[in-house]
N, C-alpha and C positions, 0 to 999 in steps of 0.2 A: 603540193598541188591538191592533192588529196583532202588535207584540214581546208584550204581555200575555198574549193568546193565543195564540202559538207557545212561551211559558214555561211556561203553566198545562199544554198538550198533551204538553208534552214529558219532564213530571215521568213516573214512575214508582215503584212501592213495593218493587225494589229496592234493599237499601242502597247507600248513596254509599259511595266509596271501597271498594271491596269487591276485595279479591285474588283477582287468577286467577291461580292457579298454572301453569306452563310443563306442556308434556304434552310428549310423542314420538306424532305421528300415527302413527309407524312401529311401534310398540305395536296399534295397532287395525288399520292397513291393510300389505297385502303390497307391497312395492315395484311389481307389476305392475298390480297395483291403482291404485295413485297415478298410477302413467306413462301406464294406460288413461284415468284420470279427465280426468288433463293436456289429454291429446291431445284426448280428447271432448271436454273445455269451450273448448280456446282454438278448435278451428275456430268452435264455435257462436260465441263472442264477436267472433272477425274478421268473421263472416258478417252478425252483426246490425248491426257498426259501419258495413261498406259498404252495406248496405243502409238506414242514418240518412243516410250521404252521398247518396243514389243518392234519398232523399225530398227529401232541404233541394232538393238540383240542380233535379229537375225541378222542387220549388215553384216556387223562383226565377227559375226561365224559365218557368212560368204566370203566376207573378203581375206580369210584367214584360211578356207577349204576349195577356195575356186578351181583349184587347181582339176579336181574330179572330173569337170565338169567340158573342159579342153583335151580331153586325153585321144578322144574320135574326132575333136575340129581338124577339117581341113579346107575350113572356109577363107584362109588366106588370114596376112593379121590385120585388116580393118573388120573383115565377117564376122571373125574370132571375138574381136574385142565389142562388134555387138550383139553376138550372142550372151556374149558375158552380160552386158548391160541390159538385155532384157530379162535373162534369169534373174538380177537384180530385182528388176523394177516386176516382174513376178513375183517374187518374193516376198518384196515390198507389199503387192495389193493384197497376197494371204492373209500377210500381219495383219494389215487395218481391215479386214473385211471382217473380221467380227464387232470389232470397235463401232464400225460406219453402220453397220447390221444394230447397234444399242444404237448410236444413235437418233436414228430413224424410229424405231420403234418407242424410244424415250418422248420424238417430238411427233411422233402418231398417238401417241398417249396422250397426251399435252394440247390438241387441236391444231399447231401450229404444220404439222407438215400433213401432207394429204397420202403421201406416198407409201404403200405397205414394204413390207420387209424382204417376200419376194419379189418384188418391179424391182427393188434396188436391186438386190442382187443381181437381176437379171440386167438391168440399165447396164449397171458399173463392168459388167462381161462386156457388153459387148460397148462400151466408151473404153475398155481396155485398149482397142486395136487402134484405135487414135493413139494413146498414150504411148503406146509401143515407138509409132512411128515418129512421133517427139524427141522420145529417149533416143533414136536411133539414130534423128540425123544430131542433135545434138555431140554424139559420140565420136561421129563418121567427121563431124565440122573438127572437131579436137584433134581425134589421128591423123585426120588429114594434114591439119596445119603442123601437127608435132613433127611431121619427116621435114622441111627445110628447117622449122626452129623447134630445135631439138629443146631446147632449155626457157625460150623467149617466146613458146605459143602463147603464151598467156593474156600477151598484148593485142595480137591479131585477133585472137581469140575475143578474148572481150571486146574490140571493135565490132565482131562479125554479129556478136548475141546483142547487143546495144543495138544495132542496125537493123538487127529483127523486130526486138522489143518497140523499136520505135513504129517499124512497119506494121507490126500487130496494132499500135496503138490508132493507128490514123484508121486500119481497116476494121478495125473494131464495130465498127455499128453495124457493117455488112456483113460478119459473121453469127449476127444474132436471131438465132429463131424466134418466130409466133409476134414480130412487130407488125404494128398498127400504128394509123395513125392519129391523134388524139381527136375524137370527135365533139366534145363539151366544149361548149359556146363560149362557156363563162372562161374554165378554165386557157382554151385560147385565146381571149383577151389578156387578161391577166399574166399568159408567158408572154405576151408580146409587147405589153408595158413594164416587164422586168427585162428582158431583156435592152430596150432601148434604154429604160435608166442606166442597167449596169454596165451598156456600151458592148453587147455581144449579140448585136442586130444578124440577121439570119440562120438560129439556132433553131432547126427543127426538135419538137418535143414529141416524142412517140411514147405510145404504151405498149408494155410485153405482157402478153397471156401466159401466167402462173397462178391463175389458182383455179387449176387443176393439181398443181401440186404443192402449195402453202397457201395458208391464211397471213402469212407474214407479210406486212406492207412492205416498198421500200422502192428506192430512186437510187440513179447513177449519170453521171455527167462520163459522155466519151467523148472521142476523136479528136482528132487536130485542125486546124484549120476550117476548110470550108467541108469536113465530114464531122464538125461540133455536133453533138446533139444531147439533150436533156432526155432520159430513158424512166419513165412513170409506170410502177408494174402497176394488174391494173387492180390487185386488193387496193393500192392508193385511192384512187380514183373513183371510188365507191364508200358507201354508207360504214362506217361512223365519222367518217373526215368529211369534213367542211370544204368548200374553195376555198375559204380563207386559211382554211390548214395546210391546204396542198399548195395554195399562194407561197406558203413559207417554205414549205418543199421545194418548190421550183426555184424559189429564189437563192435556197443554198447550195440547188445543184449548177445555177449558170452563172455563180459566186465560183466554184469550180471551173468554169471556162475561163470568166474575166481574172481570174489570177493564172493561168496556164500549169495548173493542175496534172492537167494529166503529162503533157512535156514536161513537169517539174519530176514526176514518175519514171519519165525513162530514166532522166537525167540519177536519178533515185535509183534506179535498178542500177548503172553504168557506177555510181559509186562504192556501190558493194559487189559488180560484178567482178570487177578487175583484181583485188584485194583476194576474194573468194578463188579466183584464176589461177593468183601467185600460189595462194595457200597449197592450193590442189598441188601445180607444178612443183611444189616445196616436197610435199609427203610422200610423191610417187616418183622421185629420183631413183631412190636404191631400190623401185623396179624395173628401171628401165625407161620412168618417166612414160606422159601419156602416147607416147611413141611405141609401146610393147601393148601389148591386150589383157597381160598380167594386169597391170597400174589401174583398170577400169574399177574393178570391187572396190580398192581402196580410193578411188575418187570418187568413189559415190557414197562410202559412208565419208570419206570425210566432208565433202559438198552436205550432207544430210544432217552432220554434227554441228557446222560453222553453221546452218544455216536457222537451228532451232539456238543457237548461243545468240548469233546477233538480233534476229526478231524483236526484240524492245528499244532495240537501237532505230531499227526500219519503221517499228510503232509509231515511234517518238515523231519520228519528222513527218507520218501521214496524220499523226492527227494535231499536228501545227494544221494542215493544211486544211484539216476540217474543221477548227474553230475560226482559220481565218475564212472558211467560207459561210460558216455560220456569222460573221461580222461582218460579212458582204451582203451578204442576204437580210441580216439587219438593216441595215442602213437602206437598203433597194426598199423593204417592204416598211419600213419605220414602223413597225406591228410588231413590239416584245411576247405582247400578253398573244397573239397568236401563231408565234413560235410555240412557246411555252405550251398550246394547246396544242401542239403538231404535238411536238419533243413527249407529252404524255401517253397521247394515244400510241405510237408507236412502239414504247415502252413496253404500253397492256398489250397489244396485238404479237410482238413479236417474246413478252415475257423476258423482256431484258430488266435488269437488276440496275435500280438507277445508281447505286454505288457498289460495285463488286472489291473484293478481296482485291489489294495493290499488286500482289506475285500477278493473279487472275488476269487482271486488269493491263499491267504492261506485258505479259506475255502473246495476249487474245486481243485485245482489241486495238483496231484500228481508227475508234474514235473516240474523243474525251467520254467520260460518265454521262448519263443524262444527266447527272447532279449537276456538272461542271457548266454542262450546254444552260441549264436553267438559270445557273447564277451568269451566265453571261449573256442574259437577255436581262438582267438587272442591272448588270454593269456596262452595257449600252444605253439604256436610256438617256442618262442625266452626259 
């Protein structure tokens, strides 16, 4: 069932065998440009690597000393067991709080982010207590279900987080601060004759207020159904992009609706939830399984380990889905050469490396190279 469904997910209605012609990135970008990109992406990538290290570590010596930590609980074993899961996910923010702390200040060096080093800090405190209450019913959802299936939660289980994931997905547009509604003339013409080509007629397009805290451009396709919407931040929407650059924009984010993108997503989380489920249930038997408030440490390093192991796997199928929306949006805009001119500037703006290191590259990114995006505006045309 399993391979079934990671083959049905993984189709696309781009053609098979389809040539990409070779490009010179050094046609589009200046060599200082490239060497800046360099430098910007490889710090960030050392910085998040030691900071995966600097998570597994401390799990690994929580989930091996938790015991300290239960000796005064008498919060009952589901309070117990989310005590435990908070000390965790405390833990967890120490680690990466100096890593998050570089790299803020790497992309406040760099122009790309606006935000200083103490706002983070102080942000990330206090979006802590959301996090908490994530972690917690997530915990509370597991112990719950592990008292009638003691060995079989895993199944429930992964229905109950599928169920969410999908819920999150539909309300997703209504949990997003600082939206507007697109006020350019030009550019609402132009989403309202892509959208009837691509056949995804009443998709509102709105802009989100970030730059007050980046100069980094950038677009997102949510919701389900009749809560679809195309999300324009508004560095897009502003000078050095063209309408006919942000044309290409729109075109490959409601390229992501008319392929159902983001239900292909849950569908994508519900693949590797269930798997990730068993796994857990697998490693915390000879605690007592997620039934005891012992088993919680070592579900959350192992959930933490499996989940930076499979990451090029999850890669893999999200950015199928974003060359097949770059080939939607092709065809909607029949304008290579002004893709090509989005696909640059966003590059310079956001100091992405149009070909990164392949470890880099399938580990981080969830969409093809610029390089790849470029050649398959060549390998559209004809």
């Amino acid at each position: 069932m399993w391979l079934y469904a990671a083959t049905r997910l993984w189709q696309t209605t781009v053609p098979t065998g389809l040539h990409l012609p070779k490009v010179d990135v050094h046609e589009f970008f200046t060599p200082k440009q490239l060497s800046e990109a360099a430098s910007f992406e490889r710090f960030l990538a050392i910085d998040a690597l030691l900071a995966q290290i600097a998570v597994v570590v401390v799990l690994v010596i929580y989930a091996r000393g938790w015991q300290r930590f239960t000796k005064e609980s008498a919060a009952g074993r589901i309070g117990t067991g989310l005590l435990l899961g908070m000390l965790a996910f405390a833990f967890v923010w120490i680690a990466q709080l100096p890593f998050g702390l570089a790299a803020v200040w790497w992309e406040h060096r760099h122009g790309v982010s606006k935000i200083g080093v103490l706002e983070y800090a102080i942000d990330s405190w206090f979006a802590l207590g959301a996090q908490f209450l994530f972690v917690c019913a997530a915990i509370a959802i597991v112990m719950a279900l592990a008292r009638p299936f003691r060995k079989t939660w895993w199944i429930p289980g992964g229905a109950v987080f599928t169920a969410l994931a999908l819920l999150f997905a539909v309300a997703s547009p209504y949990l997003m601060p600082d939206l507007e509604s697109l006020d350019r003339h030009d550019l609402k013409v132009a989403a309202a004759h892509l959208a009837k080509v691509e056949r995804v007629d009443g998709v509102k397009v709105s802009v989100e207020k970030v730059h007050e805290y980046t100069t980094a451009p950038n677009a997102e396709a949510t919701g389900i159904g009749s809560t679809k919407r195309v999300i324009l931040w508004d560095t897009l929407v502003r000078k050095p992009f063209t309408s006919r650059e942000i044309r290409s924009v729109i075109a490959h984010e409601l390229g992501h609706l008319k392929r159902n993108h983001i239900l292909k997503g849950v569908a994508l989380f519900a693949l590797f939830a269930f798997p990730l489920a068993y796994a857990i249930a697998l490693a915390t038997r000879r605690r007592g399984g997620m039934y005891e408030p012992g088993a919680v440490p070592l579900a959350i390093l192992v959930l933490t380990v499996l989940s930076i192991l499979i990451t090029p796997l999850q890669n893999a199928f999200v950015r199928r889905y974003e060359t097949e929306a770059d080939w939607v949006g092709l065809t909607a805009t029949r304008d290579p050469a002004g893709q090509r001119a989005a696909l640059r500037l966003l590059a310079i703006k956001a100091k992405s490396r149009p070909d990164p290191p392949t470890i880099e590259h399938v580990f981080e990114d969830g969409h093809p190279t610029i390089e790849e995006r470029l050649r398959m505006t060549y390998a559209w045309k004809p």
